[in-house]
C-alpha positions in Angstrom: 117.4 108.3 127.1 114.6 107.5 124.9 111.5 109.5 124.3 108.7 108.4 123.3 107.0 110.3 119.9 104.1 111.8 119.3 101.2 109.8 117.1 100.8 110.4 113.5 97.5 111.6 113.1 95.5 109.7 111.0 95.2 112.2 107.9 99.1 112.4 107.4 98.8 108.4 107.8 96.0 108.8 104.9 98.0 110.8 103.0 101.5 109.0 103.1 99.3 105.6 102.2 97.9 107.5 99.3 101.2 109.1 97.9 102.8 105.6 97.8 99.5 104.0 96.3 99.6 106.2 94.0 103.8 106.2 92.6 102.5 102.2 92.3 99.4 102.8 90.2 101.8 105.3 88.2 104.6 102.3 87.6 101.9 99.7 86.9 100.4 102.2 83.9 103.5 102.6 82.8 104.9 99.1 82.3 101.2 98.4 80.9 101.7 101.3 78.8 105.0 100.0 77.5 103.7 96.5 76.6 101.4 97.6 74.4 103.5 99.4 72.5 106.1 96.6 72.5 103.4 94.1 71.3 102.1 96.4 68.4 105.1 97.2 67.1 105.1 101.1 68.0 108.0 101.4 70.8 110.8 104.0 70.0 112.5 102.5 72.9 112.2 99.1 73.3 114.1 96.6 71.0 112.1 93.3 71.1 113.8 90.6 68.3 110.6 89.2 66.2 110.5 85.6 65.5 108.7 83.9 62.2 106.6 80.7 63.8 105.9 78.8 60.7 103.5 76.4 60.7 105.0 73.3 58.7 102.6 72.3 56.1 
């Protein structure tokens, strides 16, 4: 038979909201992180194929 369950209180609500805001914020600097390096040139990682746009004259 089903029981119902106790409430979450609202710090361990706070806290679960925080721990996923936070893995987010954590991905977002790291993909940020990784185009920079991609569009400077410096990634060790990352293989990006660079084009020559030449302006016909």
């Amino acid at each position: 038979m089903a029981v119902p369950k106790k409430r979450t209180s609202m710090s361990k609500k706070r806290i679960r909201r925080n721990i996923w805001k936070k893995k987010g914020y954590l991905a977002a600097v790291k993909a940020f992180s990784l185009a920079k390096s991609v569009s400077t040139g410096h990634s060790k990682s990352f293989f990006v194929r660079q084009t020559n746009n030449k302006v016909l004259e």
